[in-house]
N, C-alpha and C positions, 0 to 999 in steps of 0.2 A: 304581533306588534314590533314596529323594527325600531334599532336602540335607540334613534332620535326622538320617536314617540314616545317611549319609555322612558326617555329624559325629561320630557318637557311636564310627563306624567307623575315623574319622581318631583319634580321643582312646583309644581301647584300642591302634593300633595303634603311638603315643606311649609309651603306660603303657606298653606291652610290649617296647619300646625302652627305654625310662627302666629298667626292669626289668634288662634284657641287662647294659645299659653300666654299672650298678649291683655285677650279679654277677660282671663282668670288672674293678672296681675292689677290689673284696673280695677276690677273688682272686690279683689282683696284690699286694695288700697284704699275705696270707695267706704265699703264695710267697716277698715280700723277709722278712717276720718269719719265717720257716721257715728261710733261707738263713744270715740274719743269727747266727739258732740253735745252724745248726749251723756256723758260723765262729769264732763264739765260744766254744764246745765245744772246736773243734778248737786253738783258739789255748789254751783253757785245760788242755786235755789235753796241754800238749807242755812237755818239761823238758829244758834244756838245761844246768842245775847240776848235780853229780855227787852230793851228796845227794838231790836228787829221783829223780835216772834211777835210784840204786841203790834207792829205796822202793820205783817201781817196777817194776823189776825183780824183789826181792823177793818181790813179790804172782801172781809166775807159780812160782820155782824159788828154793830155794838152792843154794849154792854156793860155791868157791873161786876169785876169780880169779888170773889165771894171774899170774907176775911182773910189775908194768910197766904194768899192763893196770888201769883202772877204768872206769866205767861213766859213757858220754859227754852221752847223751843220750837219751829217752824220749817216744812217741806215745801215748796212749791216747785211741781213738776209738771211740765203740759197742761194738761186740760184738770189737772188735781192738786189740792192745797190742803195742807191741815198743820192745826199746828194745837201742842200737846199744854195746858193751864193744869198747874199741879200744887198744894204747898211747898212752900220756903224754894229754894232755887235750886239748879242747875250745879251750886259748888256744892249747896250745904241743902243736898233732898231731904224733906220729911220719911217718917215710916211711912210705907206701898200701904197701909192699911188703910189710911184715907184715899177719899175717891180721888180719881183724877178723871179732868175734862178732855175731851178731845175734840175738837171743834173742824170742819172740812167745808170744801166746796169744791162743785165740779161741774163744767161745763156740760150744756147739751149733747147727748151724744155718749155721755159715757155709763159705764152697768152699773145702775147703783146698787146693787148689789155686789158686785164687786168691789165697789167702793167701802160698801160697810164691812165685809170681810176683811179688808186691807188695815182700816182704824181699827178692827179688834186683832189683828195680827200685831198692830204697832202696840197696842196696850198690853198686847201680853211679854212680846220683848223690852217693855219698860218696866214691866211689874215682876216679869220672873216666872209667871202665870201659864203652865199649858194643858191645853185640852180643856178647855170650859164646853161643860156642858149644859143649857139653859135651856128655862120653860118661861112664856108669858105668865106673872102673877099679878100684872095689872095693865090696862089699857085705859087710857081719860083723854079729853078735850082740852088743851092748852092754846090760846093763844101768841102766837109770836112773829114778830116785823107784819101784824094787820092781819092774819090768818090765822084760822083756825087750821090747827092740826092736832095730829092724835100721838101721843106722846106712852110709847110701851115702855115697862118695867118687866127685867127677866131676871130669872136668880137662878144658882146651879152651881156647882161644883168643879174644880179645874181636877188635874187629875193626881193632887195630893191630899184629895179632900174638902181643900179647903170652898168653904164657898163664899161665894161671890153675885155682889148686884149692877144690873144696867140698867139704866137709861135711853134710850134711842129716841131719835126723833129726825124730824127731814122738815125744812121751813123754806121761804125764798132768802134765799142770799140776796148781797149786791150786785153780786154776776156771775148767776148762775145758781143753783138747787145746792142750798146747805145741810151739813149732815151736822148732828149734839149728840155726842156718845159720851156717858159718864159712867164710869166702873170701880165700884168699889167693895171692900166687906161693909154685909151689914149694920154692923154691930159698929161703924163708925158714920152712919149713912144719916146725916143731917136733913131730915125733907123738906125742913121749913127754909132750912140753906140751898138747899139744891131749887128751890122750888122758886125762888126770889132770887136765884141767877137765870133761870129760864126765864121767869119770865121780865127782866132787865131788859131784854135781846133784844132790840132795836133798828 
């Protein structure tokens, strides 16, 4: 190779360099403005006033809530919404002993099974609650928003012992497939209340 060749071989293999470390800055750039994106989303999608949480709330299911009980706080993120109905509020919480509601919705498309994992993730970091472990101790026909669905009861223990009751269920939303997760101890577990907020849902 004579040194002209080898010049011109050095300077493409620069350019093509200069190129690289080019598409690796654009991308890094691309990545923080993507991040940034979706943090701001997330932060703008979260309510923690009882008028917000109840708008959106709203926007999944109506309803009656139960005595005591309004609506704490609210997520909405992409294609998934939920928002957390608990006694007394957000400044002045009740004792974790009474059930708390957790009401969701999520678009076509996404794992609802994932989804249900994610609302008992969010319950257990409200209540202080980890490692539940549960069994079906009841399965019945409830109707809600005009369908019939099937409405499970599980009980089980977190991993202090103590244990714990749920509620699950999946209905149509307003837009989109709504999830009713209620979890509480037994021994504070109203059925005739829990049972005439479900079936309120509208």
């Amino acid at each position: 190779m004579t040194i002209v060749e080898e010049k011109k071989s050095n300077k493409w293999i620069w350019i093509g360099l200069g190129g690289a470390v080019l598409f690796c800055l654009c991308a890094v750039g691309v990545a923080a403005l993507l991040f940034m994106n979706i943090g701001q989303q997330f932060t703008e999608g979260m309510k923690t006033d009882p008028e917000g949480a109840a708008e959106a709330a709203h926007t999944i299911a109506d309803y009656e809530l139960p005595p005591g009980y309004q609506e704490q706080m609210s997520v909405n993120f992409f294609v998934y919404s939920m928002v957390v109905i608990g006694p007394g509020s957000m400044e002045t919480p009740s004792p974790s002993t009474e059930p708390i509601i957790m009401l969701a919705q999520f678009q076509a498309g996404a794992n609802q099974q994932q989804m249900e994992e994610q609302i008992r993730q969010s319950f257990e970091q409200q209540s202080g609650r980890r490692g539940l472990t549960l069994k079906i101790v009841e399965t019945r026909k409830m109707t809600i928003r005009g369908k019939e669905v099937e409405v499970i009861t599980y009980e089980g223990t977190d991993d202090k012992g103590l244990v714990m009751r749920q509620l699950i269920t999946t209905f149509p939303g307003k837009d989109g497939t709504a999830m009713l997760m209620i979890m509480g101890n037994p021994e504070y577990w109203d059925k005739e209340e829990i049972d005439t907020f479900v079936e309120s849902i509208h």
